[in-house]
MARDORO-7938 format. One line per field, with one value per residue (C-alpha): residue number from 1; residue in one letter; z, y, x. Coordinates in nm, 2 decimals. Example, Ala and Ser with C-alpha at 12.3 -4.5 7.8 and 13.67 -1.06 7.14 Angstrom:
num	(1/2) .
residuo	(A/S) .
w	(0.78/0.71) .
v	(-0.45/-0.11) .
u	(1.23/1.37) .
END
This chain:
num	(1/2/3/4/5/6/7/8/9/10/11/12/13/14/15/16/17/18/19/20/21/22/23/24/25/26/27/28/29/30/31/32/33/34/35/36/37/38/39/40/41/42/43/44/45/46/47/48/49/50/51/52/53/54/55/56/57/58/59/60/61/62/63/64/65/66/67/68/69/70/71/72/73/74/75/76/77/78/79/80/81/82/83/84/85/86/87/88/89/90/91/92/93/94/95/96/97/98/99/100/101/102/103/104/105/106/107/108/109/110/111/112/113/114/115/116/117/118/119/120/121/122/123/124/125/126/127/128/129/130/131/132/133/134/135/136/137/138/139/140/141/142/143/144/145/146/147/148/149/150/151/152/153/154/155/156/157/158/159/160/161/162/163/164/165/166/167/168/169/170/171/172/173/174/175/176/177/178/179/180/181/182/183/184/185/186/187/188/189/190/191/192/193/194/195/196/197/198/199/200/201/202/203/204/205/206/207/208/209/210/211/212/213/214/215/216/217/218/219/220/221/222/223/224/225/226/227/228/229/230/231/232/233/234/235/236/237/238/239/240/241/242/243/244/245/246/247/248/249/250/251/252/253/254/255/256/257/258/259/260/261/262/263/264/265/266/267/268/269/270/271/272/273/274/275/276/277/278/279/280/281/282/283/284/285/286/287/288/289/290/291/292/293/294/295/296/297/298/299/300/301/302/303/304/305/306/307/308/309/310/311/312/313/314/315/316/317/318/319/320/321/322/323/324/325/326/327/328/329/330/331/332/333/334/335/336/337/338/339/340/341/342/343/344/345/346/347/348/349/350/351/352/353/354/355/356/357/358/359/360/361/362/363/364/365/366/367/368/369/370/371/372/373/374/375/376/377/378/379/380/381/382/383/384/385/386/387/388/389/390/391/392/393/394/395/396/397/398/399/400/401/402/403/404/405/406/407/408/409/410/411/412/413/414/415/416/417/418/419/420/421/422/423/424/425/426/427/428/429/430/431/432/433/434/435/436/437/438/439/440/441/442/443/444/445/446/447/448/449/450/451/452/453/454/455/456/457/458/459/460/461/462/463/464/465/466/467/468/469/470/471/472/473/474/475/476/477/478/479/480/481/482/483/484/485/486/487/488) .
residuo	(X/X/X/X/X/X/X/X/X/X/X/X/X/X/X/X/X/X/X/X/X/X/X/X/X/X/X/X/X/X/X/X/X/X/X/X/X/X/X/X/X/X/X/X/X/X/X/X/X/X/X/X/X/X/X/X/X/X/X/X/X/X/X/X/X/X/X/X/X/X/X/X/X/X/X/X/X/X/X/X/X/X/X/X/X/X/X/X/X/X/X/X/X/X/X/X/X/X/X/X/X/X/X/X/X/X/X/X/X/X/X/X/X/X/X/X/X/X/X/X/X/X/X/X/X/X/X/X/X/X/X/X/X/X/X/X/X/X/X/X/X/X/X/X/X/X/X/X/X/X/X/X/X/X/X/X/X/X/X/X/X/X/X/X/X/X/X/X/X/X/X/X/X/X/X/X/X/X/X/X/X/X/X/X/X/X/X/X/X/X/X/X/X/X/X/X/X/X/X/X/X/X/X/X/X/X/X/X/X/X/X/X/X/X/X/X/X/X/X/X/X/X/X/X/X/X/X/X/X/X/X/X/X/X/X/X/X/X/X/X/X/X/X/X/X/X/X/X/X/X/X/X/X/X/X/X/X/X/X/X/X/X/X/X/X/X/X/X/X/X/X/X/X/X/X/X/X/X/X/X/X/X/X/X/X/X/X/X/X/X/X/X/X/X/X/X/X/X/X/X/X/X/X/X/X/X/X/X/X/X/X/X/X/X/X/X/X/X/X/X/X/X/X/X/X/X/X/X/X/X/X/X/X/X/X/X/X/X/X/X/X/X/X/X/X/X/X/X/X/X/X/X/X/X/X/X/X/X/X/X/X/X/X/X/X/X/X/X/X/X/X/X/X/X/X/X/X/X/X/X/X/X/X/X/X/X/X/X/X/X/X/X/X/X/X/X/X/X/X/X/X/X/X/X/X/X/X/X/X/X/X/X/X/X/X/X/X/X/X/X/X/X/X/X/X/X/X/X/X/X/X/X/X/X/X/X/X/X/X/X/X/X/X/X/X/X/X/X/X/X/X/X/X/X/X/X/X/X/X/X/X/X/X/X/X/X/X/X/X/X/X/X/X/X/X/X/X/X/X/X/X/X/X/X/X/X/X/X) .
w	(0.00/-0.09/0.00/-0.21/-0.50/-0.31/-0.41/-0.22/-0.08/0.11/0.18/0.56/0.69/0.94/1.20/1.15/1.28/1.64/1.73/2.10/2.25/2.51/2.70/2.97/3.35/3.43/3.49/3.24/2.97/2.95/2.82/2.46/2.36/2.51/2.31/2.00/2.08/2.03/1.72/1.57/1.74/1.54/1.25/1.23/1.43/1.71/1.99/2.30/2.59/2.81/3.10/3.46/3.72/3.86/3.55/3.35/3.63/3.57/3.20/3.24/3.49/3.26/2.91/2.93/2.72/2.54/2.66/2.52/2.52/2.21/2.04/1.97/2.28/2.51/2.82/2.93/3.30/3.30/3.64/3.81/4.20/4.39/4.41/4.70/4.71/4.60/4.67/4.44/4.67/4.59/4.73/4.53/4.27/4.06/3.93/3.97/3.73/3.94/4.00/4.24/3.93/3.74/3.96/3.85/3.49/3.52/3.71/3.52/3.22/3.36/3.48/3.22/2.92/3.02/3.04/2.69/2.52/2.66/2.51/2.23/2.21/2.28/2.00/1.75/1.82/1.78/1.50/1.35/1.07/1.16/1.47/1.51/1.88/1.94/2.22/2.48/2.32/2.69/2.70/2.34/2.44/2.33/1.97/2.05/2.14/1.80/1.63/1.72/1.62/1.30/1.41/1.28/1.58/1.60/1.85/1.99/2.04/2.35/2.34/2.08/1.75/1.81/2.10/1.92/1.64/1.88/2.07/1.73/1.59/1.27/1.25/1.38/1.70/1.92/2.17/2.30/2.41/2.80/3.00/2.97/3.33/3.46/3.17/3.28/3.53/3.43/3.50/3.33/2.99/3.02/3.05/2.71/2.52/2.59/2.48/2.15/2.08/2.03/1.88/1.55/1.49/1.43/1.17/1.22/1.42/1.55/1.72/1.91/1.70/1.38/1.10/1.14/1.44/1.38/1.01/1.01/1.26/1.14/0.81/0.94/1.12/0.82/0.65/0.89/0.92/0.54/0.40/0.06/0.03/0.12/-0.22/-0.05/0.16/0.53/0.83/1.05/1.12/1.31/1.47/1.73/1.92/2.11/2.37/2.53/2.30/2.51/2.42/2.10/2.21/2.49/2.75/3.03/3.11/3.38/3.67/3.95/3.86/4.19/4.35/4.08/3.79/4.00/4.11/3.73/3.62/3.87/3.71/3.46/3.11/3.01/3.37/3.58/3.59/3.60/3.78/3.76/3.75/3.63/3.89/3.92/3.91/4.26/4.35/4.71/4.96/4.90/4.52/4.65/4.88/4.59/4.34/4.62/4.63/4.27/4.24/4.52/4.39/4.00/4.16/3.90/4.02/3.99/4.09/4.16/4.18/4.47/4.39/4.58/4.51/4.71/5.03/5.08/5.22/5.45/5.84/5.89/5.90/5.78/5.39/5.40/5.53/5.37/5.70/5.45/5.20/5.47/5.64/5.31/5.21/5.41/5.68/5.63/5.29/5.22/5.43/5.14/4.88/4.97/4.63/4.43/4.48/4.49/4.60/4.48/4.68/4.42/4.15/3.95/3.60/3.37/3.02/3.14/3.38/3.00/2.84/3.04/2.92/3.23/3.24/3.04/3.14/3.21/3.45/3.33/3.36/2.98/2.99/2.66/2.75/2.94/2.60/2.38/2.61/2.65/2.25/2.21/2.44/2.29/2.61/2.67/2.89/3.11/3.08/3.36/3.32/3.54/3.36/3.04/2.72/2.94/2.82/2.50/2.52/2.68/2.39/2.16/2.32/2.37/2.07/1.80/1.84/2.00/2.24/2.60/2.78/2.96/3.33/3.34/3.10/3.18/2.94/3.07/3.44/3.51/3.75/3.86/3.99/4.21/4.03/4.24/4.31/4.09/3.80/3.86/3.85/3.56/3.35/3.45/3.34/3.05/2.93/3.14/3.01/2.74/2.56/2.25/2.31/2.51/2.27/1.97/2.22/2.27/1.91/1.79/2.11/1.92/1.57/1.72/1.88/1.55/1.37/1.60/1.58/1.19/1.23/1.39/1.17/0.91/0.62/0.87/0.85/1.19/1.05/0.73/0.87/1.11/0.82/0.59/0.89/0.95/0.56/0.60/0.86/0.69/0.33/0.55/0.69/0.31/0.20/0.47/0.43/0.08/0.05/0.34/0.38/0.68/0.58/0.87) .
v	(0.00/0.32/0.70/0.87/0.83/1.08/1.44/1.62/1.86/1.53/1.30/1.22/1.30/1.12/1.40/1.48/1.11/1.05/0.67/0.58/0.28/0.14/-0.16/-0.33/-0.16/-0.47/-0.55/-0.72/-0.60/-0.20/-0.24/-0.45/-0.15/0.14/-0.01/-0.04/0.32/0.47/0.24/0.45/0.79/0.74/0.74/1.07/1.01/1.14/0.86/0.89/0.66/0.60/0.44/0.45/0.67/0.42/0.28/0.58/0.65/0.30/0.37/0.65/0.53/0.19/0.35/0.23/0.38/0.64/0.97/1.00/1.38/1.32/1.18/1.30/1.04/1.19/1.02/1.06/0.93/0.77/0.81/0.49/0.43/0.28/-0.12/-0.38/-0.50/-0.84/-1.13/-1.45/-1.81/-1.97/-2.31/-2.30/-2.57/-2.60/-2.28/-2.13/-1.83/-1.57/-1.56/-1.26/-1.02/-1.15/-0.92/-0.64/-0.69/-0.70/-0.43/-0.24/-0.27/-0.07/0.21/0.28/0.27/0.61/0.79/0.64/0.76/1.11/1.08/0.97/1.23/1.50/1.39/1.37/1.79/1.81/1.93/1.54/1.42/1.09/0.84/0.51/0.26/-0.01/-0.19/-0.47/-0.81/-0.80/-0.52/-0.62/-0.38/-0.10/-0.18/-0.06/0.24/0.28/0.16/0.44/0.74/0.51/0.49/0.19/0.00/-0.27/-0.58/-0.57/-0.99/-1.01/-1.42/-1.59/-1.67/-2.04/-2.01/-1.79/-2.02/-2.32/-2.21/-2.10/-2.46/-2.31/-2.53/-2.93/-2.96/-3.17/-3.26/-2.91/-2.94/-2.86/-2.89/-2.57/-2.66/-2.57/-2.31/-2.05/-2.09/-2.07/-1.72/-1.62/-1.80/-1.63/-1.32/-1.36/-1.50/-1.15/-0.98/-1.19/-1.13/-0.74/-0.85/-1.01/-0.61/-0.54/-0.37/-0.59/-0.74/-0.71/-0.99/-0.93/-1.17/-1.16/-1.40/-1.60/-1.72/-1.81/-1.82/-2.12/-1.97/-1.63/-1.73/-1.97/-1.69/-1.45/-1.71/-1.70/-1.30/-1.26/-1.15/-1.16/-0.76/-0.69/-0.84/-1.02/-0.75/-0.82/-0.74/-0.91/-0.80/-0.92/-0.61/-0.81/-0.88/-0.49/-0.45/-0.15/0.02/-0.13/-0.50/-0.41/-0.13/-0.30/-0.01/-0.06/0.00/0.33/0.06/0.10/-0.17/-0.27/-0.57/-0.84/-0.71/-0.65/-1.02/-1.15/-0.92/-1.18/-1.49/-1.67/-1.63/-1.87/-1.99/-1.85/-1.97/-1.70/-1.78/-1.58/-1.57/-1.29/-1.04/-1.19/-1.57/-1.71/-2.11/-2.26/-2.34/-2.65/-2.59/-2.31/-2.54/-2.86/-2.51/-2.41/-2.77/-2.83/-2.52/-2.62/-2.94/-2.85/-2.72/-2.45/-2.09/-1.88/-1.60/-1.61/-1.38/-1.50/-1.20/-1.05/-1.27/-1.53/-1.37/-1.46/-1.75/-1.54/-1.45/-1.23/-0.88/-0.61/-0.62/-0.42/-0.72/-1.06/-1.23/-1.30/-1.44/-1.68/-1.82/-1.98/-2.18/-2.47/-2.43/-2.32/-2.28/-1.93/-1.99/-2.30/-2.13/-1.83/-1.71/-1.97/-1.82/-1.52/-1.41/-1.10/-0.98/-0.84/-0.75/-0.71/-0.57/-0.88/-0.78/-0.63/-0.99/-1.19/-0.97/-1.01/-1.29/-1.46/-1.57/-1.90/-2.06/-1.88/-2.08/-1.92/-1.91/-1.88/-1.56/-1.43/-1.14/-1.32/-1.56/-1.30/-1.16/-1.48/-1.54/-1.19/-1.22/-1.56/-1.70/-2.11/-2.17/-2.39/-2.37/-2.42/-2.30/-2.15/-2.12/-1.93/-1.93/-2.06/-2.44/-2.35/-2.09/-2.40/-2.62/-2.38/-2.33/-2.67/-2.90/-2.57/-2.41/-2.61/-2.36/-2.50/-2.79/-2.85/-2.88/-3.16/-3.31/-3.16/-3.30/-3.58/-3.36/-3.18/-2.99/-2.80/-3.09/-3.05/-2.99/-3.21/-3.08/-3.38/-3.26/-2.90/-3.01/-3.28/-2.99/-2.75/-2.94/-3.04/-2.66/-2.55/-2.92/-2.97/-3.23/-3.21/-3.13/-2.84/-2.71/-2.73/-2.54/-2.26/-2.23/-2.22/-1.95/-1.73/-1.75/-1.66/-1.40/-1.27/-1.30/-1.06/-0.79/-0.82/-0.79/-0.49/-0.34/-0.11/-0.33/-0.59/-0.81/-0.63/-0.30/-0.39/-0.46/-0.18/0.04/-0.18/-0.13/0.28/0.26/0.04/0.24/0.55/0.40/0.40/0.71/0.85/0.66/0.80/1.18/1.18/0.98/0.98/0.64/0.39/0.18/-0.03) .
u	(0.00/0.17/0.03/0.25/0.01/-0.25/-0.23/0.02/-0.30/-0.47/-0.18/-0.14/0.23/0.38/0.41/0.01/-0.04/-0.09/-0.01/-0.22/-0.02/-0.25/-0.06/-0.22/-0.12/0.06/0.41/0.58/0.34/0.45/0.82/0.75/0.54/0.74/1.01/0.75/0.68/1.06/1.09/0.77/0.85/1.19/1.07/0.84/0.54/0.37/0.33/0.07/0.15/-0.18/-0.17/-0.24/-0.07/0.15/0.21/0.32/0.59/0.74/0.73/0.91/1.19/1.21/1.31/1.67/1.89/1.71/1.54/1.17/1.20/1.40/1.14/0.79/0.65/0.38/0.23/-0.09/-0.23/-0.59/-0.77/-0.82/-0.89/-0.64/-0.62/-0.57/-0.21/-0.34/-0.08/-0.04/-0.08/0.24/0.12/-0.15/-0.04/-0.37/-0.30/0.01/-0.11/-0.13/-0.55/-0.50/-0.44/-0.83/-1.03/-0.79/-0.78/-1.20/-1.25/-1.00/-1.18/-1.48/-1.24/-1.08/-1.30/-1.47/-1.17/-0.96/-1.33/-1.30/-0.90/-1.04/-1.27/-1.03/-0.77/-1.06/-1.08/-0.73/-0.55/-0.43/-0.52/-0.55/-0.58/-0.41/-0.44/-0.19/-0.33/-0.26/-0.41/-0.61/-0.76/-0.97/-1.23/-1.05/-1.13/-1.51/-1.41/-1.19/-1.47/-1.71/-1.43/-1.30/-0.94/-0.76/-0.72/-0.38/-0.36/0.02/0.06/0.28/0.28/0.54/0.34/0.42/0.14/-0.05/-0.10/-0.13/-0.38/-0.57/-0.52/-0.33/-0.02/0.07/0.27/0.02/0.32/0.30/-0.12/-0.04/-0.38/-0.53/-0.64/-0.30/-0.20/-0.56/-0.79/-1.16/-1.23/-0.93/-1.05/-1.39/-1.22/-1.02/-1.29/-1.50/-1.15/-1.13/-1.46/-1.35/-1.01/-1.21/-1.25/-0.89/-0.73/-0.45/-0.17/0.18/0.39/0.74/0.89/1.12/1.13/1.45/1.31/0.98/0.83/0.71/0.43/0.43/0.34/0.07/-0.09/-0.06/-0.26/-0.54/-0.56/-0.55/-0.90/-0.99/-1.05/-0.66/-0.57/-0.22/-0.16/-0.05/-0.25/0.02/0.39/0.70/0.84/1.05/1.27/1.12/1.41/1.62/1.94/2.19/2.14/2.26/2.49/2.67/2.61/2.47/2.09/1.99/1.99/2.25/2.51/2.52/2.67/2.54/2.78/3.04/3.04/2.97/3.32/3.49/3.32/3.50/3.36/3.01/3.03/2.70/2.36/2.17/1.81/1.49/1.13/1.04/0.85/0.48/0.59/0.60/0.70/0.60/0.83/0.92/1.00/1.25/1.44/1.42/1.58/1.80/1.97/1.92/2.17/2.43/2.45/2.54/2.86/2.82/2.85/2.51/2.30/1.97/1.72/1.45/1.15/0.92/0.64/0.82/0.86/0.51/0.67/0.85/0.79/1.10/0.95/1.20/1.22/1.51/1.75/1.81/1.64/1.33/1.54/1.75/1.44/1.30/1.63/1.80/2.04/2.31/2.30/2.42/2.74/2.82/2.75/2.97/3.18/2.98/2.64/2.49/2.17/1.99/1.65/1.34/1.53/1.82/1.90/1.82/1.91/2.26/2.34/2.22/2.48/2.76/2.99/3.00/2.68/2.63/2.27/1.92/1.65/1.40/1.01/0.95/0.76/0.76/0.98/1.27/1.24/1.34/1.59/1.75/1.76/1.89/2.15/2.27/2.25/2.12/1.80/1.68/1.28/1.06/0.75/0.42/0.18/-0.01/0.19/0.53/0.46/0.44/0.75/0.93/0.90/0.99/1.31/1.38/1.26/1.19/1.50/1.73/1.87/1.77/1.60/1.32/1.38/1.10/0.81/0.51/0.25/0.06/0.01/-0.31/-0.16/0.17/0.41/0.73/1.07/1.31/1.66/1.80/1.59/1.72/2.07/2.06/1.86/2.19/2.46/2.29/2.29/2.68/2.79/3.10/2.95/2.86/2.44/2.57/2.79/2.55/2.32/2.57/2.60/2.26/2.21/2.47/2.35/1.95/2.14/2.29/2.00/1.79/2.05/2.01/1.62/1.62/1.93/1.93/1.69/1.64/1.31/1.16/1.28/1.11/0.77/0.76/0.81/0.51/0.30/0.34/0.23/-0.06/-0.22/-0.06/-0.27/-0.59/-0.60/-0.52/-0.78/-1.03/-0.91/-0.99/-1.28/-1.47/-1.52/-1.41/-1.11/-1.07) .
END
């Protein structure tokens, strides 16, 4: 679709567009379309960031690398009333998705579709020519509202398009069908099914992906989206891997270094396991003292991130000492592990630890995000899985791409079973091992690695579809300036 063949008198410009990103006030689901938002700012167009209060402050203090006053990015707060600090039930092994975030996403939906329609509302006045929303796959609503001002509206997939077309039933991989028991509880599948009902009105679709990693799925959901009035054109692009500067640049992030790098410079090269899951994931107690031995006994140096979520487990009191952290391991332990191990309390600068060359394995949840990161930094994982689209992540790793191993075959379960420390520390040496599986690992890691530096590179495959989808959204609002018709 090119606009350039509209007279020069009705033809949208870039910086008369203004893109509305919409993620979902979540953690772990603001960075992939921050990132998506410099990537678009970059290249001429006005962004809008809306989100809640809270959430716009993380935005801003998570940008890493770049400085959104350089580019044309706005953020704009949506009034919500304060939440309960709602805590996940780690021993809760039906469903170790975290169930204490569903009344938030539900009740968020009635606060904040009032105010995004009085945005809406208020940019319709405005001097733009023309209106585009990104949103959050979860908050599928939003496409009503874009629907009553005729504003293309754009789902941003944050799941891997191997789930996606999975769980669609689009391409054959029926090793990977994990009870959907364990991946969602009930009310959480009732909740997306009213969000997909919206979703079937989008314009089209983005996925933090790129090519060389997964086409074969890409392609099959292409297939799907396709309708016969776009006459071959794509309504689906792989924008991916959406990550900070300084993965590719090599500087650091804004973090603090603080004592984890420092320990990592004294590592030897490829030698830590690095272990973290994520910030909403939580394990019971017993799973943390099976990981803690699992660890000790791989005689491999590591550090491991144990996050907030788990000091539900905890009794100590003052969150500014270790205590918390002490009382949930065995005895002793931290004095053993001394110079082997180190232990980091909440949270600790994930994409910079990846890129440091001591680290050499990643235990990892398989959120889609710590996926990517791990790919992009050419690092090796381990994939244990929670829940969601984790299973699925997992085997993609593992069997797909051939860059990590399971840590245990969850298939035939119905429900979240415990990871013994013998399984943690066969899984481990499997990944840190010399062998030759390990080292076929390692260099598959680094050619995934290579592959999404060149995607997001000058003429790269992500930097190619970015720039097909600014002009198919740029084609529509053409099309709607100069003939007054709805093109969505």
């Amino acid at each position: 679709m090119d606009s350039t063949n509209l007279g020069s008198s009705l033809a949208v410009r870039r910086h008369e567009i203004q893109v509305v990103m919409v993620p979902l006030p979540v953690q772990g689901h603001l960075n992939q379309l921050l990132h998506l938002s410099r990537a678009i700012a970059a290249r001429g167009l006005n962004v809008l960031f809306v989100s809640t209060s809270t959430h716009i402050h993380q935005a801003r203090h998570r940008v890493q690398g770049w400085n959104p006053d350089n580019f044309s990015i706005r953020f704009h707060e949506l009034p919500v009333p304060s939440f309960p600090d709602a805590q996940a039930d780690p021993e809760n092994t039906e469903h170790m998705f975290p169930v204490h975030l569903i009344p938030v996403l539900e009740a968020l939906e009635g606060y904040l579709r009032e105010p995004f329609d009085r945005l809406m509302q208020n940019l319709c006045m405005s001097h733009m020519k023309g209106i585009v929303i990104v949103h959050d796959p979860l908050l599928g609503w939003v496409q009503t509202v874009a629907a009553k001002y005729e504003s293309p509206a754009y789902v941003f997939n944050c799941v891997s398009a191997f789930f996606s077309a999975v769980s669609q039933n689009v391409t054959e991989f029926p090793e990977c069908v994990v009870s959907v028991k364990r991946c969602f509880p009930e009310r959480f599948i009732n909740y997306i099914s009213r969000q997909a009902d919206c979703i079937r009105m989008a314009t089209g679709h983005l996925v933090n992906s790129f090519r060389f990693l997964e086409s074969q799925f890409l392609d099959a959901l292409l297939d799907l989206e396709r309708q016969p009035e776009d006459h071959g054109q794509n309504r689906l692009w792989a924008v991916g891997p959406l990550l900070p500067q300084s993965i590719w640049t090599g500087k650091k992030g804004n973090s603090d270094v603080g004592s984890c790098l420092r320990w990592l410079d004294g590592q030897a090269p490829g030698s830590v396991v690095y272990v973290s899951f994520g910030t909403m994931s939580s394990l019971s107690r017993q799973q943390l003292l099976e990981l803690a031995r699992g660890l000790e006994a791989s005689q491999r140096p590591f550090l491991w991130v144990v996050g907030v979520a788990d000091r539900a487990r905890s009794t100590a009191l003052n969150e500014t000492q270790m205590d918390w952290i002490s009382e949930l391991l065995p005895e002793g332990y931290e004095s053993r592990i001394a110079g082997r191990g180190l232990l980091v309390k909440n949270w600790a600068p994930q994409l910079d630890i990846l890129s440091h060359e001591s680290t050499g394995g990643f235990v990892t949840h398989c959120g889609w995000n710590s996926t990517l990161e791990g790919i992009s930094a050419g690092v090796p994982m381990v994939g244990w899985p929670l829940h969601s689209d984790q299973y699925a992540n997992s085997i993609l790793v593992a069997r797909k791409l051939k860059v990590g191993v399971e840590v245990k075959n969850w298939m035939k379960a119905d429900e979240y079973e415990l990871v013994t420390a013998e399984e943690v520390e066969k899984a481990i040496r499997r990944v840190m091992g010399e062998d030759e599986e390990a080292r076929e690992m390692r260099r598959r890691a680094k050619e995934f690695k290579e592959a999404a530096r060149r995607a997001v590179g000058k003429e790269g495959s992500s930097c190619n579809e970015l720039e097909s989808f600014i002009n198919h959204f740029t084609f529509i609002l053409n099309e709607q300036n100069s003939t007054g018709r709805r093109m969505v």
